[in-house]
C-alpha positions as CSV (number, residue, x, y, z in Angstrom):
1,X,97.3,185.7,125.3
2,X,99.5,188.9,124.0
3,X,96.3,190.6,123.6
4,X,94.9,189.6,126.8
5,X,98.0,190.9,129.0
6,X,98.5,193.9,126.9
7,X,94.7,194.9,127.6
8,X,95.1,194.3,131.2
9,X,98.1,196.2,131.1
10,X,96.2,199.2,129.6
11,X,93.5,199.2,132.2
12,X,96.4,198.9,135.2
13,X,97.7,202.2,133.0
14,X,94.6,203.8,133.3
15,X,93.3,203.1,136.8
16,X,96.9,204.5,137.7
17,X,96.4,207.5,135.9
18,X,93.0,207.9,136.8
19,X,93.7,207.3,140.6
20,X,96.6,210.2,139.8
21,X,94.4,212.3,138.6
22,X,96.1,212.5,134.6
23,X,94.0,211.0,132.8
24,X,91.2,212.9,130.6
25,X,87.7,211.2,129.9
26,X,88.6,211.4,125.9
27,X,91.9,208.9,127.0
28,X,89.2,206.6,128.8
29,X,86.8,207.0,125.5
30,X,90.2,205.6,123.4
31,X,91.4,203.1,126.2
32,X,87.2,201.5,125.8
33,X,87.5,201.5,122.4
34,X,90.8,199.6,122.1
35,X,90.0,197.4,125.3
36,X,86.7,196.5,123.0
37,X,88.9,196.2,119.7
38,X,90.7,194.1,121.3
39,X,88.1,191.9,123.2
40,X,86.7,191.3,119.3
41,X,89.9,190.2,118.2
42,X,90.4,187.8,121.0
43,X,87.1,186.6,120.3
44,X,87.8,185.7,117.0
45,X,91.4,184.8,117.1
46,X,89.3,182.1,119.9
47,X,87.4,180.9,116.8
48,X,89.8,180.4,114.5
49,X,92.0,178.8,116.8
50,X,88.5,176.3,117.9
51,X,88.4,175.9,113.8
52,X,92.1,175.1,113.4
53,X,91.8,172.6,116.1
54,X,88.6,170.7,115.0
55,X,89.5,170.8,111.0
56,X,93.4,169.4,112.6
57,X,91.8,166.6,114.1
58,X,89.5,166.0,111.8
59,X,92.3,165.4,109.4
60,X,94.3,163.7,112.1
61,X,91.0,161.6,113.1
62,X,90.8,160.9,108.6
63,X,94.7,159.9,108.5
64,X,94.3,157.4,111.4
65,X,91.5,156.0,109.7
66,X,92.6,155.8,106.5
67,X,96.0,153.9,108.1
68,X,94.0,151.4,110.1
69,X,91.9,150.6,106.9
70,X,95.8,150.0,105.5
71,X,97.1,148.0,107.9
72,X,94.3,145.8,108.3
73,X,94.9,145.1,104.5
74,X,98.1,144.6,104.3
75,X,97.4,142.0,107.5
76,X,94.7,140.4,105.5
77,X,97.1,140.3,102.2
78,X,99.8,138.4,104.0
79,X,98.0,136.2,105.6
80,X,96.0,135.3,102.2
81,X,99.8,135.1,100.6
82,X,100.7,133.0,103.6
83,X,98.2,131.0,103.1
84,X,98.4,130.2,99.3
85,X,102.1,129.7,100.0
86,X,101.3,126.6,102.4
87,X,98.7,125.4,100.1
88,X,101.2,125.5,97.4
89,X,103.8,123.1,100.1
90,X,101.1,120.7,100.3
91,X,100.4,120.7,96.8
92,X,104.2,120.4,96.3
93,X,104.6,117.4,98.8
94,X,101.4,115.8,97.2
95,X,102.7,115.6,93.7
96,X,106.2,114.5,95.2
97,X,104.8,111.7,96.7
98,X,102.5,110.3,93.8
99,X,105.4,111.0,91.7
100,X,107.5,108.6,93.8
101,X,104.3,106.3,94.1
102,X,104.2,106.3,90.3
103,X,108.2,105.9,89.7
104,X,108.2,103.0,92.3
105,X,104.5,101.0,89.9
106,X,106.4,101.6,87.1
107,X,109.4,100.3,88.3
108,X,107.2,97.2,89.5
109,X,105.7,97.1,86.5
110,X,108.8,96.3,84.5
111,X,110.6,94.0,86.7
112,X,107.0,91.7,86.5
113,X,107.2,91.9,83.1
114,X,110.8,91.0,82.7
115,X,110.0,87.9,85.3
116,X,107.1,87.0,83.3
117,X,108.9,86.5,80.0
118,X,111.9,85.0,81.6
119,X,109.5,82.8,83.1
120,X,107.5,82.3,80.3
121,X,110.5,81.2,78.0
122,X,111.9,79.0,80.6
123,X,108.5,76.8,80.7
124,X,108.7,77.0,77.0
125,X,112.1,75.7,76.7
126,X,111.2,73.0,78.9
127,X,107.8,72.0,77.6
128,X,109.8,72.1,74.4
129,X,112.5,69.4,75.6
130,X,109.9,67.4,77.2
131,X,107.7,67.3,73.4
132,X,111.8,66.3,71.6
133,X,112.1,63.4,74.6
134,X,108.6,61.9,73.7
135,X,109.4,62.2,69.8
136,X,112.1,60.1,70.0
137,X,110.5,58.0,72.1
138,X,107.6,58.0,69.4
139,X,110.1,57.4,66.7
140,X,111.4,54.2,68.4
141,X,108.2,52.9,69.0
142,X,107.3,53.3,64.9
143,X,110.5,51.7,64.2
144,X,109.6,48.9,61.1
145,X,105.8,49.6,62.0
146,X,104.7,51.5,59.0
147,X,101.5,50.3,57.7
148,X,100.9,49.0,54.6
149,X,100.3,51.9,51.8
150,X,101.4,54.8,53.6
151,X,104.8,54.7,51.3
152,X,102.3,55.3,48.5
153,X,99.6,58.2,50.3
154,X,100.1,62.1,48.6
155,X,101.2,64.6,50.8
156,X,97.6,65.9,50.6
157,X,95.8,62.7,51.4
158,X,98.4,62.1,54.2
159,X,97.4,65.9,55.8
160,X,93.1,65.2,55.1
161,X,93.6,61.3,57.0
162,X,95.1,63.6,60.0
163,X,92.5,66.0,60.3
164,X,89.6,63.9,59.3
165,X,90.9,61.8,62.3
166,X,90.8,65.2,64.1
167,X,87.5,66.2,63.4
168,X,85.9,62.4,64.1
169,X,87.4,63.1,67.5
170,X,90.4,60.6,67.1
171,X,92.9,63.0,68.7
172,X,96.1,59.9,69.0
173,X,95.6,58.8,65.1
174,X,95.0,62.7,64.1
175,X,98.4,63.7,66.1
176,X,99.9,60.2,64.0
177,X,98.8,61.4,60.9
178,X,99.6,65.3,60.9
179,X,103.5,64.5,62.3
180,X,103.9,61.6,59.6
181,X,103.0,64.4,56.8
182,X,105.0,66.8,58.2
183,X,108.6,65.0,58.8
184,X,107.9,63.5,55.2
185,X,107.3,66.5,53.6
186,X,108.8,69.4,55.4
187,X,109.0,71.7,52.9
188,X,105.1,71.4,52.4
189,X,102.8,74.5,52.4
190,X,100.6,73.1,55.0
191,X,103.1,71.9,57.4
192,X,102.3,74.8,59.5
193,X,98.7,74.0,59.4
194,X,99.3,70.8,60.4
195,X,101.2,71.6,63.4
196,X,98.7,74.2,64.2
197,X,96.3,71.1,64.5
198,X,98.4,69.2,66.8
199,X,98.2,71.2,68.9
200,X,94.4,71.8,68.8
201,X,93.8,67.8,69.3
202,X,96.1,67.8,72.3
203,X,94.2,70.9,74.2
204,X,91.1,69.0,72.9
205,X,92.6,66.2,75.3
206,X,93.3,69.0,77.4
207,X,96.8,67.7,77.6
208,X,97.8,71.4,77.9
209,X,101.6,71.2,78.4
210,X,101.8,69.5,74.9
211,X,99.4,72.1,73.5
212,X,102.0,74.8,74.3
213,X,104.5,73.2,73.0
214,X,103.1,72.3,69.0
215,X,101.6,76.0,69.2
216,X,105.1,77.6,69.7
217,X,106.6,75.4,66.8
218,X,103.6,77.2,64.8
219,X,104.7,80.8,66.7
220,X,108.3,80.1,66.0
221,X,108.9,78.4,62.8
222,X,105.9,80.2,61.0
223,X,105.3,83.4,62.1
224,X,104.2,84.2,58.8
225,X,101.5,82.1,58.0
226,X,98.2,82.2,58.8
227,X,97.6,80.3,61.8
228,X,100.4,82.4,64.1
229,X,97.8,84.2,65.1
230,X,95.3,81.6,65.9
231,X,98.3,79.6,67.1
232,X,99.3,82.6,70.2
233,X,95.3,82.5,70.7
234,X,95.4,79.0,71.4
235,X,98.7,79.0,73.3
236,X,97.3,81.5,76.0
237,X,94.0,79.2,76.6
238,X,96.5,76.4,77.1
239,X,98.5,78.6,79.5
240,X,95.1,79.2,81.2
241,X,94.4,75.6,81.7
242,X,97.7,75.2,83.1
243,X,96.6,77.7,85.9
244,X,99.2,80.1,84.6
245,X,97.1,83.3,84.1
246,X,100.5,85.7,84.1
247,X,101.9,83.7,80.7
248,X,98.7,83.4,79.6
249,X,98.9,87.4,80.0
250,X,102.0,87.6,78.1
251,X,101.2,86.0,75.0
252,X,98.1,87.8,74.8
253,X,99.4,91.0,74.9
254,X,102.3,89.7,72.8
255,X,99.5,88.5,69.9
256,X,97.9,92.0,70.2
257,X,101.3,93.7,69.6
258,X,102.4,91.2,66.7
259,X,98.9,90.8,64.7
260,X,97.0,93.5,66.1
261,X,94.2,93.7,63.2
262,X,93.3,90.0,63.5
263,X,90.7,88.2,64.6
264,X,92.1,86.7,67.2
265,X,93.4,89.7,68.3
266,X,90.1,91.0,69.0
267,X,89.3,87.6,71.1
268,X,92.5,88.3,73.3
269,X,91.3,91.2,74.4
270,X,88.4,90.0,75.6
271,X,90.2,87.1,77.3
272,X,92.5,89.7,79.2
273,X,89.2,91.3,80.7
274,X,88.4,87.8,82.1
275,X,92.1,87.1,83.3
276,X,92.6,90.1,85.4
């Protein structure tokens, strides 16, 4: 713009002087000349300012770009973030809640099993004062009946006449035979087996109450011996013909904790399967 008013001035100049009459054709020669120079400079200051311009906004044009691409991906990254962050909250309120679910089965879980045992020794108890009641009425009954040669039997032939009795399907004589040997010889070795098959004859009978009751004298007084296990076995099928599934439970699980390589271990499991 300098350029342009100072060439315009110059021609002004020279049409002045020219009009007055002062100036030579060699000052017009020089005037042309710069008024051309001039021109050429414009030109090209024109181009370079058109270059400035374009490569400007081209760089302008990049930079907007380049921040719209970074926007939009900081917009995406927060609202993946905000996303895994509610994701994570529902996760969060998920496990709280099973975790309550869980803390409240358990808790369930317990208090059954403390009712069941409670329960379970209660019937025992009175299953137990029930079997003492009919003893004694048993007792008075035998009172000056003993049978002729009994005072004379061996502990062993006493025990055999019981479960030979037993096995010929004579459950009353067996259950005669097998408490006779064991109130008169206590201290026996197979006193427990004896009781043990007491109580098979009465849950042969399927007089179930009673069969609880001579398999816990087995379970209480001889947890050592060999027929404890086959004694809680027995116990639980009698609890089962009593309708009571949740003792017959119990003592299952109680026979797998207390023998759990036995036999009848083995057979309990199975029953649980079928009680559940």
């Amino acid at each position: 713009m300098t350029v342009m008013r100072t060439t315009k001035s110059a021609i002004l100049l020279l049409i002045l002087c020219w009009t007055a009459g002062c100036a030579t054709r060699g000052d017009l020669q020089i005037l042309e000349r710069d008024t051309l120079d001039a021109r050429k400079r414009l030109v090209k200051l024109e181009k370079d300012m058109d270059l400035v311009r374009k490569t400007t906004n081209e760089e302008i044009q990049n930079s907007l770009k380049g921040f719209r691409r970074d926007m939009e991906s900081m917009r995406k990254g927060a609202a993946d973030l905000q996303a895994a962050q509610d994701n994570i909250r529902v996760d969060m309120r998920e496990i709280s809640g099973k975790t309550d679910d869980l803390k409240v089965l358990l808790q369930k879980r317990a208090d059954e099993k403390s009712f069941l045992k409670e329960e379970t020794e209660r019937r025992i108890a009175a299953l137990e004062e029930r079997l003492v009641n009919l003893e004694k009425k048993l007792e008075e009954l035998n009172v000056g009946g003993g049978k002729t040669g009994e005072t004379t039997a061996s502990p062993e032939g006493l025990y055999q006449s019981g479960l030979s009795a037993y096995k010929a399907g004579d459950m009353r004589k067996a259950v005669a035979e097998l408490t006779r040997f064991m109130e008169r010889h206590p201290k026996h070795e197979l006193v427990s087996n004896a009781q043990y098959w007491i109580g098979e004859a009465y849950y042969s009978e399927r007089n179930y109450e009673q069969a609880v009751l001579a398999f816990q004298e087995v379970i209480k007084k001889y947890p050592k011996k060999e027929k404890a296990p086959a004694a809680l076995l027995k116990q639980a099928m009698s609890f089962r013909g009593l309708g009571d599934a949740k003792s017959a439970r119990y003592v299952l699980r109680k026979l797998q904790e207390d023998y759990p390589r036995s036999e009848e271990a083995k057979k309990a499991k199975e029953l649980l399967l079928e009680l559940k």
